[in-house]
VEXDO-117014 format. One line per 2 residues: number of its first residue (from 1); their letters; for each residue x, y, z of N, C-alpha, C, O. Coordinates in steps of 0.1 Angstrom, whole numbers. Example, Ala and Ser with C-alpha at 12.3 -4.5 7.8 and 13.67 -1.06 7.14 Angstrom:
2
1 = AS = 132:-57:78:123:-45:78:132:-33:78:142:-33:85 ~ 128:-22:71:137:-11:71:129:0:79:134:11:80;
END
This chain:
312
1 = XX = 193:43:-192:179:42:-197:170:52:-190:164:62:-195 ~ 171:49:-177:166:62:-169:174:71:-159:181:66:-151;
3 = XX = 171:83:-159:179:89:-153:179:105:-144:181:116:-148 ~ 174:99:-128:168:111:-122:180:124:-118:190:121:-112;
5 = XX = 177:135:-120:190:148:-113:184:156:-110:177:165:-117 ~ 185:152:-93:177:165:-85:167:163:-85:160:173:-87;
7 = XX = 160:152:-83:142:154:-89:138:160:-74:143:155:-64 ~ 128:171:-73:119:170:-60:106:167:-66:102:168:-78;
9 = XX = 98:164:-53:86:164:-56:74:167:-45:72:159:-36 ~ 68:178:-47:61:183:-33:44:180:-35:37:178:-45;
11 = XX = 41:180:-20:26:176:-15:22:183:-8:23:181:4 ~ 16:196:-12:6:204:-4:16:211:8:14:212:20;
13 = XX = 29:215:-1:42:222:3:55:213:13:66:218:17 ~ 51:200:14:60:191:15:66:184:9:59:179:0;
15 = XX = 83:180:8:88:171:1:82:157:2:77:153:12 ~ 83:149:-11:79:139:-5:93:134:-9:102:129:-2;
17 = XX = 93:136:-24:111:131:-31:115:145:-30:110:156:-33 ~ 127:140:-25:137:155:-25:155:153:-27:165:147:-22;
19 = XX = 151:160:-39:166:162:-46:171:151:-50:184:151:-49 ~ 165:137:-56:169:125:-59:177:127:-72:174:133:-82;
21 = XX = 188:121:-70:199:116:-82:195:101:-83:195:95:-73 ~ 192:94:-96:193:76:-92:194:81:-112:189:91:-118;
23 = XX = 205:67:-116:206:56:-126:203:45:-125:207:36:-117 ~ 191:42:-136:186:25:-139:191:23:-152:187:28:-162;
25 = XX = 198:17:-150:207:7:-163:199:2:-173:189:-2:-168 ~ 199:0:-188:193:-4:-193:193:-21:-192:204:-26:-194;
27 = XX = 185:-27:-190:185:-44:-189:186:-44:-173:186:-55:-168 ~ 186:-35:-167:188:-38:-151:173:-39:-146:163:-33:-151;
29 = XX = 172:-48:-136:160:-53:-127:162:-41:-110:165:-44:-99 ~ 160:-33:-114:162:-19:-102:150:-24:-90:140:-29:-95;
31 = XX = 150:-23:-81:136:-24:-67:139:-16:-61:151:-13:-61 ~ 134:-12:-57:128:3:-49:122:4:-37:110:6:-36;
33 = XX = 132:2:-24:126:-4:-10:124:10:-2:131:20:-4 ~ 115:10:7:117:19:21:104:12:27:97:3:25;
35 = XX = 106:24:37:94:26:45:85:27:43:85:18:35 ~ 67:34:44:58:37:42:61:52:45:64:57:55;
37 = XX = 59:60:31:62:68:30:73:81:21:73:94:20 ~ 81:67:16:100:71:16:94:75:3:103:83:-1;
39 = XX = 86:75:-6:81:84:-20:87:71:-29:91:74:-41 ~ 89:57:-27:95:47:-36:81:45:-48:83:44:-61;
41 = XX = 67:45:-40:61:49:-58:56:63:-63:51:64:-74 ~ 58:72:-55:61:89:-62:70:89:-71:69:96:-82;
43 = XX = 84:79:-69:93:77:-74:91:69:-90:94:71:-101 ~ 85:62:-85:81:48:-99:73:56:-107:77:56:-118;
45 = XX = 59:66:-104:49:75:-106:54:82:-119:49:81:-130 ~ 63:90:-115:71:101:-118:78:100:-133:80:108:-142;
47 = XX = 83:84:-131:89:81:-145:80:77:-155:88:76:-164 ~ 67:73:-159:59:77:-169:46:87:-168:35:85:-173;
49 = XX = 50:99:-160:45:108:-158:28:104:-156:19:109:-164 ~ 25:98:-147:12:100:-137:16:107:-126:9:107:-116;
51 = XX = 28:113:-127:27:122:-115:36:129:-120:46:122:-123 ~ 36:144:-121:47:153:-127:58:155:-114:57:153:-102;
53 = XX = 71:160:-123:79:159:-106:80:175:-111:79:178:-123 ~ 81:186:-100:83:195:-99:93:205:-97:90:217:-95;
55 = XX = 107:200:-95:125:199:-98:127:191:-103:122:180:-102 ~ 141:195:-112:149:186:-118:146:181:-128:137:186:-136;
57 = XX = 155:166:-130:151:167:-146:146:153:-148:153:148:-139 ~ 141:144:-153:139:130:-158:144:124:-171:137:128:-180;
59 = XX = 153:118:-173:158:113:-186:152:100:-190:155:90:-184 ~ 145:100:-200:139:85:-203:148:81:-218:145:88:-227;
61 = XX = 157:73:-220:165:70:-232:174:85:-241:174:88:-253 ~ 179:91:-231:185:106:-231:178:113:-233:184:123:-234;
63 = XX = 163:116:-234:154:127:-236:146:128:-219:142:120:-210 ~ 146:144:-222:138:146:-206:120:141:-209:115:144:-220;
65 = XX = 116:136:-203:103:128:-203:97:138:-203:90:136:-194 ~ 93:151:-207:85:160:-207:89:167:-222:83:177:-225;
67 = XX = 97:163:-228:95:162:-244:84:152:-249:79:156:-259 ~ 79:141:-244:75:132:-245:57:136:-241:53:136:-230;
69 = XX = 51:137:-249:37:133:-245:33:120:-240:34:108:-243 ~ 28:128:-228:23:111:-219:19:99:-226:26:89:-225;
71 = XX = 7:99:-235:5:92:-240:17:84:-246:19:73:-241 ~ 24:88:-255:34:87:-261:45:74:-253:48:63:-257;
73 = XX = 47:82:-241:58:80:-229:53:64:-227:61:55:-229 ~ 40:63:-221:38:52:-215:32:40:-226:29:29:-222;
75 = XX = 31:44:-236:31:34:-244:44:23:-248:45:11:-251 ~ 55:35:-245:67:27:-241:73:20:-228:82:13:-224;
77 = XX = 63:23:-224:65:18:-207:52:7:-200:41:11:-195 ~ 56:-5:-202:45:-14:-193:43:-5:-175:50:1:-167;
79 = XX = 31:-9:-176:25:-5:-157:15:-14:-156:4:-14:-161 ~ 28:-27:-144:14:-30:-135:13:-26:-121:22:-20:-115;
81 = XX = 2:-30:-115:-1:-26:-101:-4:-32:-95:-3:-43:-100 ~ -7:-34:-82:-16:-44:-75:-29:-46:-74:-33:-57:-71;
83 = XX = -40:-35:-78:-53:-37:-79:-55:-42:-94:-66:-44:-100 ~ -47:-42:-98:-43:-53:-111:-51:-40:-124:-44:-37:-134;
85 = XX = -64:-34:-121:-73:-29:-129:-77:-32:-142:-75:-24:-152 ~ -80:-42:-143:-85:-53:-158:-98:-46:-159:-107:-45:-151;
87 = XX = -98:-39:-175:-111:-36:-173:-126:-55:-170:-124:-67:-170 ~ -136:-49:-169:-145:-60:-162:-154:-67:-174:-160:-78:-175;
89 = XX = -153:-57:-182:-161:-63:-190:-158:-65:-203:-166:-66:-213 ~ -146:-66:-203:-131:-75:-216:-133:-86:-210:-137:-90:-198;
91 = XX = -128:-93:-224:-126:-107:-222:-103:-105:-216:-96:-95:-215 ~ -101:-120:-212:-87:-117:-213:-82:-111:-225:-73:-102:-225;
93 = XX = -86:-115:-234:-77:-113:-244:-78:-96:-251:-69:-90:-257 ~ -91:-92:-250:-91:-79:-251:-86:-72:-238:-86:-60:-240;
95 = XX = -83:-75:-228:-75:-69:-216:-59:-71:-222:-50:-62:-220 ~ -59:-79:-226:-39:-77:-226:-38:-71:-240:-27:-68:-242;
97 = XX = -49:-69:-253:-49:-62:-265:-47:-45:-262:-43:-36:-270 ~ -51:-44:-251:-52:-33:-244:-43:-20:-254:-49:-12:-262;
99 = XX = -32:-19:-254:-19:-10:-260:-20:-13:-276:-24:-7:-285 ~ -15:-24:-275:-17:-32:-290:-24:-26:-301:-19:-22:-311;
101 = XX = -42:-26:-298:-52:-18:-302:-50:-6:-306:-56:-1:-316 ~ -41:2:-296:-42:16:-297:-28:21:-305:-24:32:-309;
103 = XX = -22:10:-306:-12:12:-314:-16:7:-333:-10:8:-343 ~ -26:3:-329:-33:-1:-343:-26:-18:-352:-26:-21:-364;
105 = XX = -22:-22:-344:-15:-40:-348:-26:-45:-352:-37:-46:-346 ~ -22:-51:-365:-30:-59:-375:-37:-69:-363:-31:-71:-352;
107 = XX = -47:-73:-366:-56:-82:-357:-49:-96:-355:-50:-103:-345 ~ -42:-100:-365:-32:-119:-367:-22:-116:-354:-18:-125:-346;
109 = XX = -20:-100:-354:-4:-104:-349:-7:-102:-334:-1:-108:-326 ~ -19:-92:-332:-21:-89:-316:-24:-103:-310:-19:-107:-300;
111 = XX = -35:-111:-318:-38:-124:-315:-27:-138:-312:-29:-148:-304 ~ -14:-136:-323:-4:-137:-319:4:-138:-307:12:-147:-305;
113 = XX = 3:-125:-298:9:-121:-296:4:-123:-279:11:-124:-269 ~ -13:-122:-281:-16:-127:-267:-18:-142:-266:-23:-146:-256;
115 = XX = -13:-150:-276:-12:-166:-274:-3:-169:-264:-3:-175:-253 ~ 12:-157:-271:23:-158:-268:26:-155:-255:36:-161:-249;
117 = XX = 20:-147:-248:21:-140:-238:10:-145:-226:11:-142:-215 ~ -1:-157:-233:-5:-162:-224:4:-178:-216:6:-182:-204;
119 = XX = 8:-183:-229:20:-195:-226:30:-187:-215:32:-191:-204 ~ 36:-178:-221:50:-173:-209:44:-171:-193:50:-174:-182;
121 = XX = 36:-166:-193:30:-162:-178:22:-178:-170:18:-178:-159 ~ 21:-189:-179:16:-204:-174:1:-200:-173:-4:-200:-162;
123 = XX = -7:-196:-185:-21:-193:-181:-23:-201:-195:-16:-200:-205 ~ -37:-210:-194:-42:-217:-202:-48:-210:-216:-60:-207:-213;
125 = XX = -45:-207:-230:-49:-205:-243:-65:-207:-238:-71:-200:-246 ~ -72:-212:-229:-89:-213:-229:-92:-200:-224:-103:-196:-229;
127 = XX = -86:-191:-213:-91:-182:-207:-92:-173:-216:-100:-164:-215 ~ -84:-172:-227:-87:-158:-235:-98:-152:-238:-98:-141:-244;
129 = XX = -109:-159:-235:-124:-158:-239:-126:-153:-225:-133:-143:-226 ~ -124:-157:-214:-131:-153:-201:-131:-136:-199:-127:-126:-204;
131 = XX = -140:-138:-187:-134:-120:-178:-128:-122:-168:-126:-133:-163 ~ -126:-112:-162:-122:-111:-154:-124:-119:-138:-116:-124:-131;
133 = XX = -137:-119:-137:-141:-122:-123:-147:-138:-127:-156:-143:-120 ~ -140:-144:-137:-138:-158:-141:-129:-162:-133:-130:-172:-125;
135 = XX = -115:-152:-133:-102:-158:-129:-102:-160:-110:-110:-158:-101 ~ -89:-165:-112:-84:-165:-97:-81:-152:-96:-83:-144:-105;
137 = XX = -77:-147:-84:-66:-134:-83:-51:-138:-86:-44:-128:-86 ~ -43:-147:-88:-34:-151:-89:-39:-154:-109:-27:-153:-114;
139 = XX = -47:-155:-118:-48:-155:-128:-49:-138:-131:-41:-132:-138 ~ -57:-134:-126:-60:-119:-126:-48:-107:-128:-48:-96:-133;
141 = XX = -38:-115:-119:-24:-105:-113:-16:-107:-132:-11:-98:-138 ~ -17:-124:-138:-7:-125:-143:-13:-123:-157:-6:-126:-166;
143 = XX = -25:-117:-159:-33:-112:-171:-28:-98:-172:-25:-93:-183 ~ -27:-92:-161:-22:-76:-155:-10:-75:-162:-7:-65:-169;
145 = XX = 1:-90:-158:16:-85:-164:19:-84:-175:29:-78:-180 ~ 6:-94:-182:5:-99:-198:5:-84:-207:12:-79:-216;
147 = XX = -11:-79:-198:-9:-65:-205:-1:-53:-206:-1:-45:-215 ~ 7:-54:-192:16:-43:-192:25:-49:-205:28:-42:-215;
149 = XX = 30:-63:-205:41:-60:-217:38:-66:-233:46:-70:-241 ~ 24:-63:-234:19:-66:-245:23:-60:-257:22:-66:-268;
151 = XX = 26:-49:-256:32:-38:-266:48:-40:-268:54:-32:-277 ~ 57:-53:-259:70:-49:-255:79:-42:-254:90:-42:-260;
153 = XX = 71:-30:-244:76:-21:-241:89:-19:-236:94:-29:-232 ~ 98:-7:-235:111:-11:-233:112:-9:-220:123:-14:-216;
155 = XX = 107:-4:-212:105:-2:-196:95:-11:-189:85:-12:-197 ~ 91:-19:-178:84:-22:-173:82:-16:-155:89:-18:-145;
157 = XX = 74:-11:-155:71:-4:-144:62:-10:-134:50:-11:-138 ~ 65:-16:-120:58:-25:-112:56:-18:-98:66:-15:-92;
159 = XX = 44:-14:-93:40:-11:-83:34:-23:-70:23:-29:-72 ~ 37:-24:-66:37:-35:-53:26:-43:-64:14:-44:-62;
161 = XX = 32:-48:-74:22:-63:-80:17:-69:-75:5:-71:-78 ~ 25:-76:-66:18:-90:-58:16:-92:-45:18:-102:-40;
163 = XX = 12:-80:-40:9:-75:-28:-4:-80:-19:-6:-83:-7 ~ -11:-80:-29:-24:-91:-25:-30:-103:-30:-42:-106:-31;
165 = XX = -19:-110:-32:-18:-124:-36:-13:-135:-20:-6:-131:-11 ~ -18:-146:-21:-14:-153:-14:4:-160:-15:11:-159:-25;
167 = XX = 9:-165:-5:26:-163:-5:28:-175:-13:40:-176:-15 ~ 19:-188:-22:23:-194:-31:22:-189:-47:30:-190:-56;
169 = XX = 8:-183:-47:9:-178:-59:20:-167:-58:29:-167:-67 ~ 22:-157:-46:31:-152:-49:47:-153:-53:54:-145:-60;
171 = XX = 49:-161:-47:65:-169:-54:61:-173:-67:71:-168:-73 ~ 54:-179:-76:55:-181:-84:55:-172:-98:59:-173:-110;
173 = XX = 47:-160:-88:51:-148:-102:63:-141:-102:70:-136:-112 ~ 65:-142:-90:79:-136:-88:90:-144:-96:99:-137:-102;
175 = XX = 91:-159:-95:95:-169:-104:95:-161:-120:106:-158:-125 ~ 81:-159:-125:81:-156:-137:85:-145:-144:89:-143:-156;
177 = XX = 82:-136:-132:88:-119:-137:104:-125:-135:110:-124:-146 ~ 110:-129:-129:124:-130:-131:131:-139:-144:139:-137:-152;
179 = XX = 123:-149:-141:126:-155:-158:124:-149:-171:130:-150:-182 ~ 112:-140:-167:105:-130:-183:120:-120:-181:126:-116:-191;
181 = XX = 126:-115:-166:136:-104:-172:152:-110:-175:161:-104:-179 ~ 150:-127:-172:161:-131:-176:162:-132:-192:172:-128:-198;
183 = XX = 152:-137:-199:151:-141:-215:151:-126:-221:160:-123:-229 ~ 140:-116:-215:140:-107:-223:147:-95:-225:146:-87:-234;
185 = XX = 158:-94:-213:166:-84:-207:157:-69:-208:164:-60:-213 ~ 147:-66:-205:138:-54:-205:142:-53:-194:145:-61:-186;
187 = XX = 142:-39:-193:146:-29:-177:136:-28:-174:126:-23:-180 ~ 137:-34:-155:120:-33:-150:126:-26:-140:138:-27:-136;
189 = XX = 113:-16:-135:117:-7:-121:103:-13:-111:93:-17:-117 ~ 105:-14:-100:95:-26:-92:96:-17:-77:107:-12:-72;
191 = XX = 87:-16:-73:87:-12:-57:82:-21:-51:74:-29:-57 ~ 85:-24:-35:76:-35:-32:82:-30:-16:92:-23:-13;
193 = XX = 72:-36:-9:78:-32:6:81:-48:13:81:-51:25 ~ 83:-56:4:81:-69:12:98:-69:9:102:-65:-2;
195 = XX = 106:-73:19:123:-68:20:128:-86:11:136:-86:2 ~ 123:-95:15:124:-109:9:124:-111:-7:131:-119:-13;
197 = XX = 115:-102:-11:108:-102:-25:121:-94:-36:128:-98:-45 ~ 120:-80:-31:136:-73:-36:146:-79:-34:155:-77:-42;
199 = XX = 149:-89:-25:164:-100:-24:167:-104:-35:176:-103:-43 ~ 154:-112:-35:148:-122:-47:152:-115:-63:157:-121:-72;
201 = XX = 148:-102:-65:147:-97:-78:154:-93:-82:156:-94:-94 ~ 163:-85:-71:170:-69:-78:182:-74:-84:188:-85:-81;
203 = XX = 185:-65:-95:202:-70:-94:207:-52:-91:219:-47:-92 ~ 199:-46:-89:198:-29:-77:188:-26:-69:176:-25:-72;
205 = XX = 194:-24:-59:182:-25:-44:186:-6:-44:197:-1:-46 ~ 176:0:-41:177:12:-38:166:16:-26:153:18:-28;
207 = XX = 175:18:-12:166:24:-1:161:37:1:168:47:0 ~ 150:38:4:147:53:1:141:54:17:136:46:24;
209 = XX = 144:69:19:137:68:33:139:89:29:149:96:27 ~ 120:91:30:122:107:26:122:112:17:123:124:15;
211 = XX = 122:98:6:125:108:-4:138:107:-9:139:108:-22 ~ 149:105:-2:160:102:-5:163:90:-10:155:81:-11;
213 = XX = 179:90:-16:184:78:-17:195:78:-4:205:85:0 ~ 187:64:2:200:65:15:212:52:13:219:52:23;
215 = XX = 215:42:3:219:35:-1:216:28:-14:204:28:-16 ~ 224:23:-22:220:18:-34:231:10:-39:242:15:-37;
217 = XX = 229:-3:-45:238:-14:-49:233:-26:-48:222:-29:-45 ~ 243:-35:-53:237:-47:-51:233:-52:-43:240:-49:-32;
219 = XX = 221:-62:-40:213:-68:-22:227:-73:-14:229:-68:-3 ~ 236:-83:-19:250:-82:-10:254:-73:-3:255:-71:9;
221 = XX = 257:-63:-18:265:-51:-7:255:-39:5:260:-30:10 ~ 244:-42:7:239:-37:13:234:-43:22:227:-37:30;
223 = XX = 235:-58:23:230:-68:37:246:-65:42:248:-59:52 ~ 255:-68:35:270:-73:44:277:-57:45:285:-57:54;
225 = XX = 277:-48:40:282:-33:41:274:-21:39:275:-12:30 ~ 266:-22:50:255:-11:52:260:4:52:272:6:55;
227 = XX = 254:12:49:257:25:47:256:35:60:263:45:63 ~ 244:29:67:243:33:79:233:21:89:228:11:85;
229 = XX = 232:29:103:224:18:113:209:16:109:202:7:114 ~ 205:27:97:192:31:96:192:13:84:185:4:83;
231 = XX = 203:17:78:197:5:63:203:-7:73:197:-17:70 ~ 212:-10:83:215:-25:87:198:-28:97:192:-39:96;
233 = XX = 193:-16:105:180:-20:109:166:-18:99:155:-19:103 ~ 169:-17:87:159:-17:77:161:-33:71:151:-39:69;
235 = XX = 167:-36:69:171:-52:64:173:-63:76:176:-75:74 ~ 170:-57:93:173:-70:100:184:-74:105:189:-84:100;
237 = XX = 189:-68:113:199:-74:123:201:-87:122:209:-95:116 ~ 191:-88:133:186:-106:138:183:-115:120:184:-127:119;
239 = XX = 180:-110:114:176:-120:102:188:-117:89:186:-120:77 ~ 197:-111:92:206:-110:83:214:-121:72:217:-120:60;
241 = XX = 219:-135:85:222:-144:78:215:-150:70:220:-154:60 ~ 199:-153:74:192:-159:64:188:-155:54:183:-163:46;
243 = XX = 189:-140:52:186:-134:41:198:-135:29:199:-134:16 ~ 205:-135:39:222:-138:30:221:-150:19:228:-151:8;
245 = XX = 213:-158:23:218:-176:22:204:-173:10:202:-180:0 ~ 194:-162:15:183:-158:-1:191:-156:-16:186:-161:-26;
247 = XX = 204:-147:-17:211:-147:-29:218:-154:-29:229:-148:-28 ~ 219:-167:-28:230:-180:-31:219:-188:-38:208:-184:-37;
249 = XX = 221:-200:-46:221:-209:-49:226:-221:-48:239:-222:-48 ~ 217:-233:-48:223:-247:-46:230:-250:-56:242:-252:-55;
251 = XX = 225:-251:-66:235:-249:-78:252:-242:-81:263:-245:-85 ~ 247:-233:-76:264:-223:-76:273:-228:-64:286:-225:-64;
253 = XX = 266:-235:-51:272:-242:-33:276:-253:-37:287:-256:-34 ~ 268:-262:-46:266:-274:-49:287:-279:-44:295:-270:-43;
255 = XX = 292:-291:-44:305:-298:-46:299:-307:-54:289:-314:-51 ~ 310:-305:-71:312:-311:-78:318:-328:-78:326:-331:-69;
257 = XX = 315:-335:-86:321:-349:-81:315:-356:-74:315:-368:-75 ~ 306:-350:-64:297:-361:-53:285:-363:-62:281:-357:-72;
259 = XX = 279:-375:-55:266:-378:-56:260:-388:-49:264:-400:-48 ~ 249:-382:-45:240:-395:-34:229:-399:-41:222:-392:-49;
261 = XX = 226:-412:-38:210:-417:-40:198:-414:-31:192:-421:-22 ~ 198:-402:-36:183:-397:-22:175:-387:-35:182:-383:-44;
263 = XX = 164:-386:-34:157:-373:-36:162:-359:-37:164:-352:-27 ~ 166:-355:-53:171:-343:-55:166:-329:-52:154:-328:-51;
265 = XX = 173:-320:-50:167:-307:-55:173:-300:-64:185:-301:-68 ~ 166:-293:-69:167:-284:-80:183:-273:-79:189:-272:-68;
267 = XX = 187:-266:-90:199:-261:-89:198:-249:-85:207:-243:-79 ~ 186:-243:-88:182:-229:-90:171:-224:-77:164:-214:-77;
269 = XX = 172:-233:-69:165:-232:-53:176:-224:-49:187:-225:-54 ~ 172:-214:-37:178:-208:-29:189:-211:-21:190:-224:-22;
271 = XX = 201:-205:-12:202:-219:0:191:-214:12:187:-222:21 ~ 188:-206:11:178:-202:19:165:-215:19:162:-219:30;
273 = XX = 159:-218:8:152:-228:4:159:-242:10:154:-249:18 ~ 172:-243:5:179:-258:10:180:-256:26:180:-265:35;
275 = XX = 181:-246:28:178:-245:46:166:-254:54:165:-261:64 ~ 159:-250:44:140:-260:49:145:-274:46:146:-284:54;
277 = XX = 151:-271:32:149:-292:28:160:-296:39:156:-307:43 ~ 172:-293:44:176:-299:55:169:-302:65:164:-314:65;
279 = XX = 167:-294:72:156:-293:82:145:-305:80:143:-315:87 ~ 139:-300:69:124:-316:69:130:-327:62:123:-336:60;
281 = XX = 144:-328:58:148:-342:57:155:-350:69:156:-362:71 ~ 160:-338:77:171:-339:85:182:-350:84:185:-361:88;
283 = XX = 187:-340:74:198:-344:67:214:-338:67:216:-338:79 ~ 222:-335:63:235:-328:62:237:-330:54:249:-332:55;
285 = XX = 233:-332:39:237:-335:22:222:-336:15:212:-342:19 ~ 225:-327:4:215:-324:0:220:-334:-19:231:-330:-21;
287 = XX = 218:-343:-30:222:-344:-39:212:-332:-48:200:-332:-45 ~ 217:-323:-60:215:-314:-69:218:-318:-82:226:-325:-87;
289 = XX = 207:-310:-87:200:-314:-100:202:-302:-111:203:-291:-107 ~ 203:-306:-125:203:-291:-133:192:-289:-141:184:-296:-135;
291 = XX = 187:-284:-150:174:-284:-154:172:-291:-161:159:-291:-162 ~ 179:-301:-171:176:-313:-169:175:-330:-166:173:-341:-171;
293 = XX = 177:-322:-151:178:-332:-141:185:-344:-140:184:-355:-135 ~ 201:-333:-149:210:-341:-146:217:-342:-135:216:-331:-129;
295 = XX = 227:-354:-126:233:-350:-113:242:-336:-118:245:-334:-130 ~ 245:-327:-107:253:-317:-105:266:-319:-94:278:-317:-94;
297 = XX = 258:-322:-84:269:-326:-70:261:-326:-57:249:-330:-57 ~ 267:-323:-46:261:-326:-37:263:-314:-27:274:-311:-23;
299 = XX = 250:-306:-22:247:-296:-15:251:-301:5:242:-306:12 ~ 263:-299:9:262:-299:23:261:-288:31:263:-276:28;
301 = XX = 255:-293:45:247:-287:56:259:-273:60:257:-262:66 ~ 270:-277:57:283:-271:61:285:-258:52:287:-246:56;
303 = XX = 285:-262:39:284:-250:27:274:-238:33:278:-226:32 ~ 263:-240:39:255:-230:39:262:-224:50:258:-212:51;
305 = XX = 272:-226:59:277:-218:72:292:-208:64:298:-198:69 ~ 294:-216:51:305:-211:42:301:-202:34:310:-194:30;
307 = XX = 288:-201:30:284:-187:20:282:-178:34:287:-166:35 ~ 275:-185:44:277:-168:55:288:-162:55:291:-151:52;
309 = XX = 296:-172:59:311:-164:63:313:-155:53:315:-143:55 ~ 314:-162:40:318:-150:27:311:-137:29:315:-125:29;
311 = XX = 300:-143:32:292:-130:31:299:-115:42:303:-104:39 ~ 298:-123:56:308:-115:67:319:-110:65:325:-104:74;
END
């Protein structure tokens, strides 16, 4: 889908990206981690050209992105951000009409279309009339995502989204952007500096430090077979195993055949998450649930010391 060779990209005679090679799969959930600095949204920037790269080549669906008129480019490509930028004085629903409009969609279907898009994101059919500074910022962020993929664009492009949201609304969109990329399989490219959040997303973690790529693969293979000391101390030494037990599920740990009469959890919790519910139940058996909320089996305290090992 996308596809960088050689890209540089300079700042007032500095590299910031230098000489990057990366493939993003089409349907792939790619994240984009480093430092402050490492060019991860020069990088994001670059692929619908709000920032020209100045080597090399960019391929957006086999065409170099500079056959492409910007305009053109990013109408195929959702962008959200973290300052969200809703215009102030749209209602919601002319904020996520945003593309739509300019694409000229009969008025039934855009209206359609932001019904549809207000249900998937868990935002109430009443706000469509509001503005902006009606909402929460946690409404605000998920009006943002509405509009990026209002056009359903074949790219979605995410710049630290939820960066200034509080850490419950923040899980919860994170929740939803992963469900919207499970149903719709659209290729999203996402930077984020929060290292928990990429665990959570990627099904491609790509470290950048410089500009470079200094590793790239799945979150597994780069918690348990680091490339160097630079990505085993970018991901946490000391916090490695628990981040391990972040790509597992109770669902997938679960043992089959058991079942207890206690208070379930869900299948699709972390074990990282069943880590807590031990803990505040203080327990050593967890019973597991499927979506709907049928028994599954029974989550023990023991399993979670058994996905480490695999992991090691």
């Amino acid at each position: 889908m996308i596809h960088f060779e050689q890209v540089s990209k300079y700042f007032s005679g500095r590299a910031v990206v230098s000489e990057l090679t990366l493939d993003i799969a089409e349907g792939e959930f790619t994240v984009l981690v480093g430092t402050s600095g490492s060019g991860k949204s020069t990088t994001l920037k670059m692929i619908n050209r709000l920032i020209e790269h100045d080597r090399g080549s960019i391929r957006f669906a086999g065409e170099e992105i500079r056959r492409f008129k910007p305009q053109t480019l990013r109408r195929r490509m959702g962008y959200a951000i973290q300052s969200i930028g809703l215009f102030p004085h749209w209602t919601v629903e002319r904020n996520i009409a945003t593309v739509p409009a300019l694409l000229n969609w009969p008025a039934a279907r855009i209206r359609e279309r932001v019904s549809e898009l207000l249900a998937q994101l868990s935002l109430d059919d009443e706000l469509r009339l509001r503005y902006p500074h009606q909402l929460s910022g946690g409404q605000q962020q998920r009006v943002g995502v509405a509009r990026a993929l209002a056009a359903d664009p074949e790219v979605l492009l995410m710049d630290e989204p939820f960066g200034a949201l509080d850490p419950v609304t923040r899980a919860a969109l994170q929740q939803e952007i992963s469900r919207i990329h499970r149903l719709s399989g659209r290729t999203i490219v996402l930077v984020t500096h929060d290292i928990d959040e990429a665990l959570a997303l990627a099904d491609k973690l790509v470290l950048l430090d410089h500009g470079r790529v200094i590793q790239q693969g799945a979150p597994a293979e780069l918690l348990t077979r680091p490339a160097s000391e630079f990505v085993r101390d970018f991901f946490g030494r000391s916090e490695l195993g628990v981040r391990l037990l972040a790509l597992g599920t109770a669902g997938a740990a679960a043992r089959r055949g058991e079942w207890l009469e206690q208070p379930p959890v869900p299948a699709d919790i972390s074990l990282r998450e069943a880590l807590s519910r031990f803990i505040e139940r203080q327990t050593d058996k967890l019973p597991v649930v499927d979506a709907q909320q049928r028994p599954l089996g029974v989550l023990h305290f023991s399993d979670l010391l058994r996905q480490q090992k695999r992991g090691e």
